[in-house]
C-alpha positions as protocol buffer text, in pm:
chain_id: "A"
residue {
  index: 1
  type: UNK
  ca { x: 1076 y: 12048 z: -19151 }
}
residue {
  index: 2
  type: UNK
  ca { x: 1336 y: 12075 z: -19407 }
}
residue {
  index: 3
  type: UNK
  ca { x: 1342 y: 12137 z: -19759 }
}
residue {
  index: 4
  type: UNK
  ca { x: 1680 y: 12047 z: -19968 }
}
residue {
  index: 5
  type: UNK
  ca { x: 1922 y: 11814 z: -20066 }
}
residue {
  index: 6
  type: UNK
  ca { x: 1915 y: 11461 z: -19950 }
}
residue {
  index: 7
  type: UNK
  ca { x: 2316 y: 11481 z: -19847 }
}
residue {
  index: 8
  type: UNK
  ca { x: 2205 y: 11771 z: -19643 }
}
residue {
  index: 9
  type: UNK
  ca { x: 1923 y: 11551 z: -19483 }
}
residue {
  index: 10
  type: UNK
  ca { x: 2131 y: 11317 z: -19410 }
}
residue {
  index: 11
  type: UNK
  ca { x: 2318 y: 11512 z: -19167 }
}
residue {
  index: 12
  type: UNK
  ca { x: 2002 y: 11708 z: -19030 }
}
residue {
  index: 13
  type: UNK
  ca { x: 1871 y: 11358 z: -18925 }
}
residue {
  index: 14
  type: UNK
  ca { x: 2241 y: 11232 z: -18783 }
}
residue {
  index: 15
  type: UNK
  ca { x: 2276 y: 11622 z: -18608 }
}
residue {
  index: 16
  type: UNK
  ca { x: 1892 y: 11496 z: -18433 }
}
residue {
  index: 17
  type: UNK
  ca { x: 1959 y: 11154 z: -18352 }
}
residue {
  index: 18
  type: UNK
  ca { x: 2168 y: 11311 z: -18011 }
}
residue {
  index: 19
  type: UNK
  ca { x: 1792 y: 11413 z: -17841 }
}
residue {
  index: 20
  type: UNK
  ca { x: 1568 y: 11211 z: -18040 }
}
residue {
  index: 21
  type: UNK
  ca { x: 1399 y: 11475 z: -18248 }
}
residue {
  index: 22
  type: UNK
  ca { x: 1145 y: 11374 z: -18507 }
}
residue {
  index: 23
  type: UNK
  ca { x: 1218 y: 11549 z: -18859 }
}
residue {
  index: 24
  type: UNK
  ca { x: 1032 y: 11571 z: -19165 }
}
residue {
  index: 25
  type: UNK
  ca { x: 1209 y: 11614 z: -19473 }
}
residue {
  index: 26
  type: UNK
  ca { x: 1181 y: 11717 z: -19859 }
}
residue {
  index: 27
  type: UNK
  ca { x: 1504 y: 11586 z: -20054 }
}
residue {
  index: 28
  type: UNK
  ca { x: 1626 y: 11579 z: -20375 }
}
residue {
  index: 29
  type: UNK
  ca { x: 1458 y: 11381 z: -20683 }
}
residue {
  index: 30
  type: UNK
  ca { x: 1512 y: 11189 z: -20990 }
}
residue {
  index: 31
  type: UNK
  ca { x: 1138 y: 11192 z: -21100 }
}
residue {
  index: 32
  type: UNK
  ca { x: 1062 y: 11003 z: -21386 }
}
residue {
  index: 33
  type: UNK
  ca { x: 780 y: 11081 z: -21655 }
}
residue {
  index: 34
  type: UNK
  ca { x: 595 y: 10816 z: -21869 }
}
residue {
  index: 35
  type: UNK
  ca { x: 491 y: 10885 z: -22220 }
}
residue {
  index: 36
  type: UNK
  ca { x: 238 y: 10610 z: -22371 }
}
residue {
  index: 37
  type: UNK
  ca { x: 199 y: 10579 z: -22679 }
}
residue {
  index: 38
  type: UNK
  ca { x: -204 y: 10710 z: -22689 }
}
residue {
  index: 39
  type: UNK
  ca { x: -101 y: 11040 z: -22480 }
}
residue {
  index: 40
  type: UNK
  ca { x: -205 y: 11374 z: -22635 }
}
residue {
  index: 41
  type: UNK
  ca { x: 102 y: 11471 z: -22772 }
}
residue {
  index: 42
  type: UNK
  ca { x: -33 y: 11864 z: -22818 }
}
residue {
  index: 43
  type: UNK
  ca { x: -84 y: 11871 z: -22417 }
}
residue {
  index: 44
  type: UNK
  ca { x: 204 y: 11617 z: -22310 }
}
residue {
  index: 45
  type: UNK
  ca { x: 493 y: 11784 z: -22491 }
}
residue {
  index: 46
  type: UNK
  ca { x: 471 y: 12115 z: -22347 }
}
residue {
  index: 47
  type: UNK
  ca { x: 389 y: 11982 z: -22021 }
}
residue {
  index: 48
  type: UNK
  ca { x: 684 y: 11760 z: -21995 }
}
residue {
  index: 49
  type: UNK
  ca { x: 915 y: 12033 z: -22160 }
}
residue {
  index: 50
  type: UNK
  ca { x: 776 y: 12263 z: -21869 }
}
residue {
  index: 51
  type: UNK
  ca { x: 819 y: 11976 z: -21614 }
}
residue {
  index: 52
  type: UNK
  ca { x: 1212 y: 12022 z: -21609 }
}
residue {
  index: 53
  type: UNK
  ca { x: 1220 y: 12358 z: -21769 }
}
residue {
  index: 54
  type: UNK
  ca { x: 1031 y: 12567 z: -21517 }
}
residue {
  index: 55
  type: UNK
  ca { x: 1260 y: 12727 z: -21288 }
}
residue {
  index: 56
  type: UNK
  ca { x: 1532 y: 12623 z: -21492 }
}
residue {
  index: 57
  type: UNK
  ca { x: 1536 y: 12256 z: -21379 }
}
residue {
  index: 58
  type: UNK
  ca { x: 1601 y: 12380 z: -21014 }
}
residue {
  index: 59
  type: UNK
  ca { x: 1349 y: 12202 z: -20855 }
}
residue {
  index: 60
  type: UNK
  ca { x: 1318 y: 11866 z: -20639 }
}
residue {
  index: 61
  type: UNK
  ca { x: 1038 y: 11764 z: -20873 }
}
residue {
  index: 62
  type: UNK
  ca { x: 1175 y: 11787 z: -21224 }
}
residue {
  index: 63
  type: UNK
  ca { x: 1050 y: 11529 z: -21472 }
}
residue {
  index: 64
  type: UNK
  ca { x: 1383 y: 11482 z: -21609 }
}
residue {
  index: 65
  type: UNK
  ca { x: 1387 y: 11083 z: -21703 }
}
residue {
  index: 66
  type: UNK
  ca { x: 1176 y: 11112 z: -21983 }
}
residue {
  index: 67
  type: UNK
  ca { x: 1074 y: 10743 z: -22066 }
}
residue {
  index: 68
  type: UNK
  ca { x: 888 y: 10782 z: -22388 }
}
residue {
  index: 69
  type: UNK
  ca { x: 697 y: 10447 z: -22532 }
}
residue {
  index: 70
  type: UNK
  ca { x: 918 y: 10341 z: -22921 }
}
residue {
  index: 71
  type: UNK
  ca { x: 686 y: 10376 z: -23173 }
}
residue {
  index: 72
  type: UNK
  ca { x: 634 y: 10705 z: -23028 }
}
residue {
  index: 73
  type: UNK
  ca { x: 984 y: 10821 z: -22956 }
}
residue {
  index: 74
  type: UNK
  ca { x: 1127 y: 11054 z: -23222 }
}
residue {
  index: 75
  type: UNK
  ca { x: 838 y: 11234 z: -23309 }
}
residue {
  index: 76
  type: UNK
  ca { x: 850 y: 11317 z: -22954 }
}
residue {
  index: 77
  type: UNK
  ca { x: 1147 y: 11379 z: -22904 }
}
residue {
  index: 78
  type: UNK
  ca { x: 1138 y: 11616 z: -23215 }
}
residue {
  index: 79
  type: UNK
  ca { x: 859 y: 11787 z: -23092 }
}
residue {
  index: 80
  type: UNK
  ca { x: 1016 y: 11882 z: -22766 }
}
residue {
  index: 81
  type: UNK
  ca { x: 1343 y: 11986 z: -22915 }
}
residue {
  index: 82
  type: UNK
  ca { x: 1098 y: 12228 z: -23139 }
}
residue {
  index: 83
  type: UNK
  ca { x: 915 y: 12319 z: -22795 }
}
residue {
  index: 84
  type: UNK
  ca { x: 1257 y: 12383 z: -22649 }
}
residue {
  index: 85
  type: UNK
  ca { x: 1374 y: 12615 z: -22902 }
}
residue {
  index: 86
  type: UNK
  ca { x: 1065 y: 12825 z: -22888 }
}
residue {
  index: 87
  type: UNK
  ca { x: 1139 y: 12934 z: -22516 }
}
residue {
  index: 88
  type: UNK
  ca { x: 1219 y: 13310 z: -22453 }
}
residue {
  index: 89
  type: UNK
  ca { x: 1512 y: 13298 z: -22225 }
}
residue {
  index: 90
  type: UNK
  ca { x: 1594 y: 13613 z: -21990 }
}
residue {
  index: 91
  type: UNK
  ca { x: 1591 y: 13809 z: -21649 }
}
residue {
  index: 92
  type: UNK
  ca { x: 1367 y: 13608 z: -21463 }
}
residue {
  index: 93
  type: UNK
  ca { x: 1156 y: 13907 z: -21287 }
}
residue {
  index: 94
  type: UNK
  ca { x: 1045 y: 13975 z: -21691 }
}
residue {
  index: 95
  type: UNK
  ca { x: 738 y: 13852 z: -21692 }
}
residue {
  index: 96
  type: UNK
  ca { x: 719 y: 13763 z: -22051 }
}
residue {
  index: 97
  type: UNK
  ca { x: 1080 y: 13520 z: -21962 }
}
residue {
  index: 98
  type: UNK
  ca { x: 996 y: 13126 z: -21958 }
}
residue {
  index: 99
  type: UNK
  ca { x: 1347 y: 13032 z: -21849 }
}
residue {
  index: 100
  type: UNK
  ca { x: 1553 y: 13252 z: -21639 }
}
residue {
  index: 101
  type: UNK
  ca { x: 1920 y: 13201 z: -21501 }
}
residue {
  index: 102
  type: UNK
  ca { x: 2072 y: 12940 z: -21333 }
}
residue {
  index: 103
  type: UNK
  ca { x: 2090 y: 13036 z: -20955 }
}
residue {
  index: 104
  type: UNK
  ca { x: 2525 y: 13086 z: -20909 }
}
residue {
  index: 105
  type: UNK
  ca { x: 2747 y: 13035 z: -21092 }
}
residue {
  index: 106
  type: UNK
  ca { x: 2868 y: 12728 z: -20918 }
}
residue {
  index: 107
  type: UNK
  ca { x: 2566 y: 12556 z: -20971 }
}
residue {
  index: 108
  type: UNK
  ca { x: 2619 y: 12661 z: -21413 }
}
residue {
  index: 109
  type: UNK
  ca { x: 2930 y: 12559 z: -21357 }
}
residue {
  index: 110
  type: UNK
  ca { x: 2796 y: 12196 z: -21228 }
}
residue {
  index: 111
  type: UNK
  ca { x: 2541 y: 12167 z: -21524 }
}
residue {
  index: 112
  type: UNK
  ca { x: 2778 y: 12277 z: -21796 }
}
residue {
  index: 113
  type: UNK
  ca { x: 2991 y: 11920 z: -21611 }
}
residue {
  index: 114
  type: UNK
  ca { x: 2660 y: 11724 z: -21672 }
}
residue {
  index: 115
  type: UNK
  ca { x: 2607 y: 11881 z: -22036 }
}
residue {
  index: 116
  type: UNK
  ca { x: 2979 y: 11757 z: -22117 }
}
residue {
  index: 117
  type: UNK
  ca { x: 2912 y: 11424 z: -21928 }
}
residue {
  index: 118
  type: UNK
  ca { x: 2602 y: 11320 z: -22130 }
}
residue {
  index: 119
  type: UNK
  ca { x: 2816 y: 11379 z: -22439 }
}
residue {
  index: 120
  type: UNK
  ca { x: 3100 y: 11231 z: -22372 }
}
residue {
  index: 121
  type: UNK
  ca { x: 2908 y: 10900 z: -22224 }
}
residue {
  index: 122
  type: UNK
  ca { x: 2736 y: 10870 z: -22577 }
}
residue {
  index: 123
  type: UNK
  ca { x: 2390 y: 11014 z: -22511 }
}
residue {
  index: 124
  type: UNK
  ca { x: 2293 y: 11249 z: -22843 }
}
residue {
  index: 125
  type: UNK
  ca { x: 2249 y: 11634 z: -22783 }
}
residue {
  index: 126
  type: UNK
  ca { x: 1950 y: 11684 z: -22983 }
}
residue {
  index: 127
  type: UNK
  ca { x: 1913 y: 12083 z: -22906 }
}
residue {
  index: 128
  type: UNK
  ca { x: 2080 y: 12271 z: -22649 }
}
residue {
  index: 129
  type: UNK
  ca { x: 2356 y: 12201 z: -22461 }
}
residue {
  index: 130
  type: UNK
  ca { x: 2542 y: 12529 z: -22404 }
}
residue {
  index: 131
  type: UNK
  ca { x: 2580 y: 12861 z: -22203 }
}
residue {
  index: 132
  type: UNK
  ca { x: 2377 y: 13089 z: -22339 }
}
residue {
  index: 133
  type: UNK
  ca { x: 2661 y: 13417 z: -22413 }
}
residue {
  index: 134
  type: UNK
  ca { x: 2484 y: 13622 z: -22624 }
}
residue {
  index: 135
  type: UNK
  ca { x: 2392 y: 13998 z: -22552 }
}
residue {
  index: 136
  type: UNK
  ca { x: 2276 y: 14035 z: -22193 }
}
residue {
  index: 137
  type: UNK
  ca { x: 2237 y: 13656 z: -22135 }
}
residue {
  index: 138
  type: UNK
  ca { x: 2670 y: 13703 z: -22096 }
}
residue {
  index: 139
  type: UNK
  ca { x: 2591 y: 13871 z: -21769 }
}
residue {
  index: 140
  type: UNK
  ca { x: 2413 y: 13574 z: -21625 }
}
residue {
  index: 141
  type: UNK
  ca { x: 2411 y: 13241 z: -21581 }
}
residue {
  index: 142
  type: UNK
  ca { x: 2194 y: 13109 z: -21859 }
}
residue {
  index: 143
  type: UNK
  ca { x: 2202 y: 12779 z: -22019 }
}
residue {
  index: 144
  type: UNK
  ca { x: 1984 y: 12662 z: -22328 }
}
residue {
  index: 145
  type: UNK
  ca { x: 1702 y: 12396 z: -22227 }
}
residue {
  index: 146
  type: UNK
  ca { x: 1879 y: 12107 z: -22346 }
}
residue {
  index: 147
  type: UNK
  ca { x: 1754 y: 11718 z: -22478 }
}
residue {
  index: 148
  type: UNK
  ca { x: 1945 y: 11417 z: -22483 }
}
residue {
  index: 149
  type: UNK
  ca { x: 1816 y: 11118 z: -22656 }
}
residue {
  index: 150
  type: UNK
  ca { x: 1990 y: 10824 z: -22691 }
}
residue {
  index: 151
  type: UNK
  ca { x: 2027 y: 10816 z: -22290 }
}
residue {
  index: 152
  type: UNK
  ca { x: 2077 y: 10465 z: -22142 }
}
residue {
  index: 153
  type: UNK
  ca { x: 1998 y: 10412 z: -21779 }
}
residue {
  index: 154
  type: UNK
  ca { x: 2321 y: 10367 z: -21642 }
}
residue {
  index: 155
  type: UNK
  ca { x: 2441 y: 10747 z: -21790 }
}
residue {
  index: 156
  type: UNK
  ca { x: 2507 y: 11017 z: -21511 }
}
residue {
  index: 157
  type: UNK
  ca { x: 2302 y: 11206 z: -21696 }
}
residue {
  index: 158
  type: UNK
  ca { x: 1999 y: 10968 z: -21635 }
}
residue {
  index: 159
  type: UNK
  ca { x: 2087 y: 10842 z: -21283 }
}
residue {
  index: 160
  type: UNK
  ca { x: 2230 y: 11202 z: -21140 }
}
residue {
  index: 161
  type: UNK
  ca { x: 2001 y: 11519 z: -20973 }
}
residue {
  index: 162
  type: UNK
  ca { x: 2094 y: 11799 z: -21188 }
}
residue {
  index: 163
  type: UNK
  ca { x: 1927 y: 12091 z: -21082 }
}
residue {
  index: 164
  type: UNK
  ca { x: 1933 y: 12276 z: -21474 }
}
residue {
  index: 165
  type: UNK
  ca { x: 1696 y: 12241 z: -21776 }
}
residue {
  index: 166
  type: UNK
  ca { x: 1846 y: 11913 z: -21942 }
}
residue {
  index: 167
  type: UNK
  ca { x: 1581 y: 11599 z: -22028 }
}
residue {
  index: 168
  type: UNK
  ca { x: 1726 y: 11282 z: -22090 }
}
residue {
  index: 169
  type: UNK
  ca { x: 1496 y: 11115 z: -22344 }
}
residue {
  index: 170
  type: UNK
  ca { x: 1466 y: 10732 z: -22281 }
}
residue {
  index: 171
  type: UNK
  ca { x: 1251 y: 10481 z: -22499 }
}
residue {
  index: 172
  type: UNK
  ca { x: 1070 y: 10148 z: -22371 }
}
residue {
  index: 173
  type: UNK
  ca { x: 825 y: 9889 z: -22520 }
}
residue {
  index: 174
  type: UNK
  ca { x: 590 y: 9729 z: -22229 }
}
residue {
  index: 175
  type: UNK
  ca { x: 487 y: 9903 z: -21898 }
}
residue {
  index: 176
  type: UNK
  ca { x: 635 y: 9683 z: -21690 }
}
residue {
  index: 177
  type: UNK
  ca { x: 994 y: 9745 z: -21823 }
}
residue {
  index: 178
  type: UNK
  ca { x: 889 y: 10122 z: -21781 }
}
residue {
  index: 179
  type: UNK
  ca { x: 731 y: 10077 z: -21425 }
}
residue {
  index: 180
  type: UNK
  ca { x: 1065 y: 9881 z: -21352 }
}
residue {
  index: 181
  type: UNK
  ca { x: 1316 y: 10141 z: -21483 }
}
residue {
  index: 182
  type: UNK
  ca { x: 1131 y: 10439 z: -21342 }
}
residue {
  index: 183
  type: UNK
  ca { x: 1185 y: 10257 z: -21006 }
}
residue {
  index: 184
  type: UNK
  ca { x: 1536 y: 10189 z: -21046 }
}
residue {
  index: 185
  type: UNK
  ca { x: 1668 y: 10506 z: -20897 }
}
residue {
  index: 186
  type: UNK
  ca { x: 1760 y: 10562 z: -20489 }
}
residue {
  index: 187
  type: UNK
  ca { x: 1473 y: 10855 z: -20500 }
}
residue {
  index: 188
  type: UNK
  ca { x: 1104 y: 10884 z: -20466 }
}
residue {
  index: 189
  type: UNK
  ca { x: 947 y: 11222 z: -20512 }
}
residue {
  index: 190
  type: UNK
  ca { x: 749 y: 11267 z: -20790 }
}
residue {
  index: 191
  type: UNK
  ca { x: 657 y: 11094 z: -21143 }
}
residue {
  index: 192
  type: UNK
  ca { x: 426 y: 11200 z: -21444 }
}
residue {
  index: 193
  type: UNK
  ca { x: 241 y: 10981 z: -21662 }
}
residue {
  index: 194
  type: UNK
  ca { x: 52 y: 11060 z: -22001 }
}
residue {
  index: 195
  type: UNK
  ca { x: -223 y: 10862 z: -22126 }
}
residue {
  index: 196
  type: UNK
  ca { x: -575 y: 10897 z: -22254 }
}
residue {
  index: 197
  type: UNK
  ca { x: -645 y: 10523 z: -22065 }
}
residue {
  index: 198
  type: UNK
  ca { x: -780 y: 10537 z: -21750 }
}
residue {
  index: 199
  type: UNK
  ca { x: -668 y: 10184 z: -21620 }
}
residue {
  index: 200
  type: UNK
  ca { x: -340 y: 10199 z: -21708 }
}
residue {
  index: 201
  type: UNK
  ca { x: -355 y: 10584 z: -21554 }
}
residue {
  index: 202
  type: UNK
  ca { x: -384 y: 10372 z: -21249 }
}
residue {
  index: 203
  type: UNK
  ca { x: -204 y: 10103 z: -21260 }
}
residue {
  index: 204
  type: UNK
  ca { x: 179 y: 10354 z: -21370 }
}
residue {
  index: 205
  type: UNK
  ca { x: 2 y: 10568 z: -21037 }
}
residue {
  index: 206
  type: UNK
  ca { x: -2 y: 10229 z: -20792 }
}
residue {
  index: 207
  type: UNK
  ca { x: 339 y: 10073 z: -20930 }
}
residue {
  index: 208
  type: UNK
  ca { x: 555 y: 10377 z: -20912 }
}
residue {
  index: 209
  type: UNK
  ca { x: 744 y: 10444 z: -20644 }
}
residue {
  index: 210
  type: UNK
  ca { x: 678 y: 10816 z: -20556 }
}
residue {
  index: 211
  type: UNK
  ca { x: 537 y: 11043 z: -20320 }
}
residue {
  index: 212
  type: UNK
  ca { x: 371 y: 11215 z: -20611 }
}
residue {
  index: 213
  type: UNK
  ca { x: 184 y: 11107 z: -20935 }
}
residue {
  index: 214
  type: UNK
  ca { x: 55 y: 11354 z: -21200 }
}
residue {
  index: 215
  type: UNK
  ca { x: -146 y: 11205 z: -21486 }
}
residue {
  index: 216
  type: UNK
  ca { x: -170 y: 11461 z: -21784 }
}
residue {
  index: 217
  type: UNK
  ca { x: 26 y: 11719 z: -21579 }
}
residue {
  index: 218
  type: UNK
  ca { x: 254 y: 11804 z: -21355 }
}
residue {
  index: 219
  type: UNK
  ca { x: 372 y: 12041 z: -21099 }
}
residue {
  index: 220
  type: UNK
  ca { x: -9 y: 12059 z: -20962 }
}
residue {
  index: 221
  type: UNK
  ca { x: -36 y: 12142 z: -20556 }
}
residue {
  index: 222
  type: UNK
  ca { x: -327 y: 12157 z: -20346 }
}
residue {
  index: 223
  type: UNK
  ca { x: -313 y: 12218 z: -19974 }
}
residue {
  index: 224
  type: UNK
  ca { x: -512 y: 11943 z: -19877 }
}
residue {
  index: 225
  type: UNK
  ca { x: -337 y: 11678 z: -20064 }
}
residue {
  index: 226
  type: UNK
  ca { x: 28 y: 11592 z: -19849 }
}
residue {
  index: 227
  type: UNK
  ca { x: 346 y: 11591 z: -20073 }
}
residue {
  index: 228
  type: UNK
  ca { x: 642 y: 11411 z: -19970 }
}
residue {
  index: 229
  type: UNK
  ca { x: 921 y: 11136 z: -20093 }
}
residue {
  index: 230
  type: UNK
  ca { x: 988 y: 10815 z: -20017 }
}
residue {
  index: 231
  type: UNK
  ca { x: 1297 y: 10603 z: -20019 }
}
residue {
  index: 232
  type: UNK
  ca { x: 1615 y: 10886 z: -20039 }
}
residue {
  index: 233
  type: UNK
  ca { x: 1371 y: 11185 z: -20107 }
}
residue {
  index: 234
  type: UNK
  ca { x: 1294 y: 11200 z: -19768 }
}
residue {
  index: 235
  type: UNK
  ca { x: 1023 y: 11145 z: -19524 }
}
residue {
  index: 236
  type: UNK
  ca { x: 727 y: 11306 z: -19339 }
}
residue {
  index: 237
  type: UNK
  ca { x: 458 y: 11530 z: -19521 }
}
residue {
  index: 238
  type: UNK
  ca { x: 407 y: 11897 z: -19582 }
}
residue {
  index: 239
  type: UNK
  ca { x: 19 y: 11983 z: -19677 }
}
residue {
  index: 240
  type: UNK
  ca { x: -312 y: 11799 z: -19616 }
}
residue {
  index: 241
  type: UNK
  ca { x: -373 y: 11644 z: -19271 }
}
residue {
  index: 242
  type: UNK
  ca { x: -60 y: 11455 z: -19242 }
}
residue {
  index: 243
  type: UNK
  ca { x: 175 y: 11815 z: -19265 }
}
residue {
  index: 244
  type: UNK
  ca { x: 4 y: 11888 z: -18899 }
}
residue {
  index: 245
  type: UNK
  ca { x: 70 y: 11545 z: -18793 }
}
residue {
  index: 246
  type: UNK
  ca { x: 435 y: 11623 z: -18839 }
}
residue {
  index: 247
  type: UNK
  ca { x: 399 y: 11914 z: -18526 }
}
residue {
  index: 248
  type: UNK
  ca { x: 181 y: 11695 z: -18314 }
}
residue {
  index: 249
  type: UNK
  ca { x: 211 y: 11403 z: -18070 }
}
residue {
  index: 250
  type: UNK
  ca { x: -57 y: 11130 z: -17988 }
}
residue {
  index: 251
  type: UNK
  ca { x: -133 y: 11078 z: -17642 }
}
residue {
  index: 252
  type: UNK
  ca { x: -346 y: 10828 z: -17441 }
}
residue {
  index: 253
  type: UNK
  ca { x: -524 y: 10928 z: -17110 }
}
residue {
  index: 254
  type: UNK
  ca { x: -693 y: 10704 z: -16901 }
}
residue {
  index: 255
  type: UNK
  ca { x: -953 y: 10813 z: -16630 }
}
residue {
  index: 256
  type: UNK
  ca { x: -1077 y: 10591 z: -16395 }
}
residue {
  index: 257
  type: UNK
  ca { x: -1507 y: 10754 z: -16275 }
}
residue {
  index: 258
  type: UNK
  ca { x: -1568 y: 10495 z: -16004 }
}
């Protein structure tokens, strides 16, 4: 079982390929979350702030295509910038800290590239979008929980596993074009959805293409519920009856009592 990035995977499954043995792998992610227009706002605005900016966006998981439905859009988008702002940033064994640092400085190096990419590709900062300098923050490797709106699909930003807090804000008009763009990405690991309708709960949770679906939250485990990818987020299951499945092989035994 392995747990990190897909070009990693890759060679994990090439390196087994010489004796045959069976992996099961957890890769990277470009999960997208769907905003209707009927959602709770007051529950799915922290929630989808949180889905990207808990752990500081490093994690396989993070919600960071934000499709958000129009007529909704910018008061959304206002509201998370506001969330955003609010966060108390620091040394991440404080408990009172929301977002701690970045995990090397190679990797705040490689979202301060993104941050300057989404910028210079046209996307709109709307908050954010800087290392964080000031006081003891200089010691670390801190950057601001960022939004972009004005993301299209075809932006690095929007297309690109970033592994920081940035959200690139997307609007659309009908589910299908949402369903369809949410798909349109080489990964598979995990989406969000928010909306107070049940049926169309279901149908964003059948059409998307992920291992995972949260409706009305995100980042929710249970042990007896698998987790996994599919397409370039990897294969194979951890949790539930399918993660022992993974260790075991089937075998048929005939006896002949005569």
């Amino acid at each position: 079982v392995f747990t990190g990035s897909t070009a990693t995977g890759q060679s994990i499954v090439r390196a087994s390929a010489g004796n045959l043995k069976r992996v099961s792998l957890e890769l990277g992610g470009k999960s997208p979350v769907i905003v209707c227009a009927d959602a709770d706002l007051d529950r799915a605005v922290p929630v989808a702030a949180m889905s990207v900016f808990a752990n500081s966006g490093q994690i396989c998981i993070a919600g960071s295509r934000l499709f958000v439905e129009r007529s909704i859009h910018d008061e959304f988008v206002e509201r998370l910038a506001a969330y955003a702002k609010g966060l108390r940033i620091g040394d991440g064994i404080d408990p009172a800290t929301e977002i701690g640092p970045l995990v090397s400085e190679k990797q705040l190096l490689r979202v301060t590239g993104y941050l300057e990419a989404g910028t210079a590709e046209g996307a709109t900062l709307v908050t954010g979008g800087t290392r964080l300098v000031e006081g003891a923050l200089a010691a670390g490797n801190f950057v601001a929980p960022t939004v972009f709106a004005g993301v299209s699909d075809d932006m690095r930003i929007a297309r690109e596993e970033i592994f920081g807090p940035v959200i690139s804000a997307l609007p659309f008009d009908t589910l299908d074009e949402a369903i369809e763009r949410a798909n349109n990405t080489p990964y598979g690991l995990a989406a969000g959805v928010f909306t107070q309708n049940v049926a169309t709960a279901h149908q964003l949770a059948r059409k998307i293409r992920a291992g995972s679906v949260w409706v009305n939250t995100y980042h929710a485990i249970d042990p007896a519920v698998p987790f996994g990818g599919y397409k370039m987020s990897g294969y194979g299951r951890e949790g539930g009856a399918e993660h022992l499945d993974e260790y075991l092989n089937t075998k048929g035994v005939f006896i002949q009592i005569d």
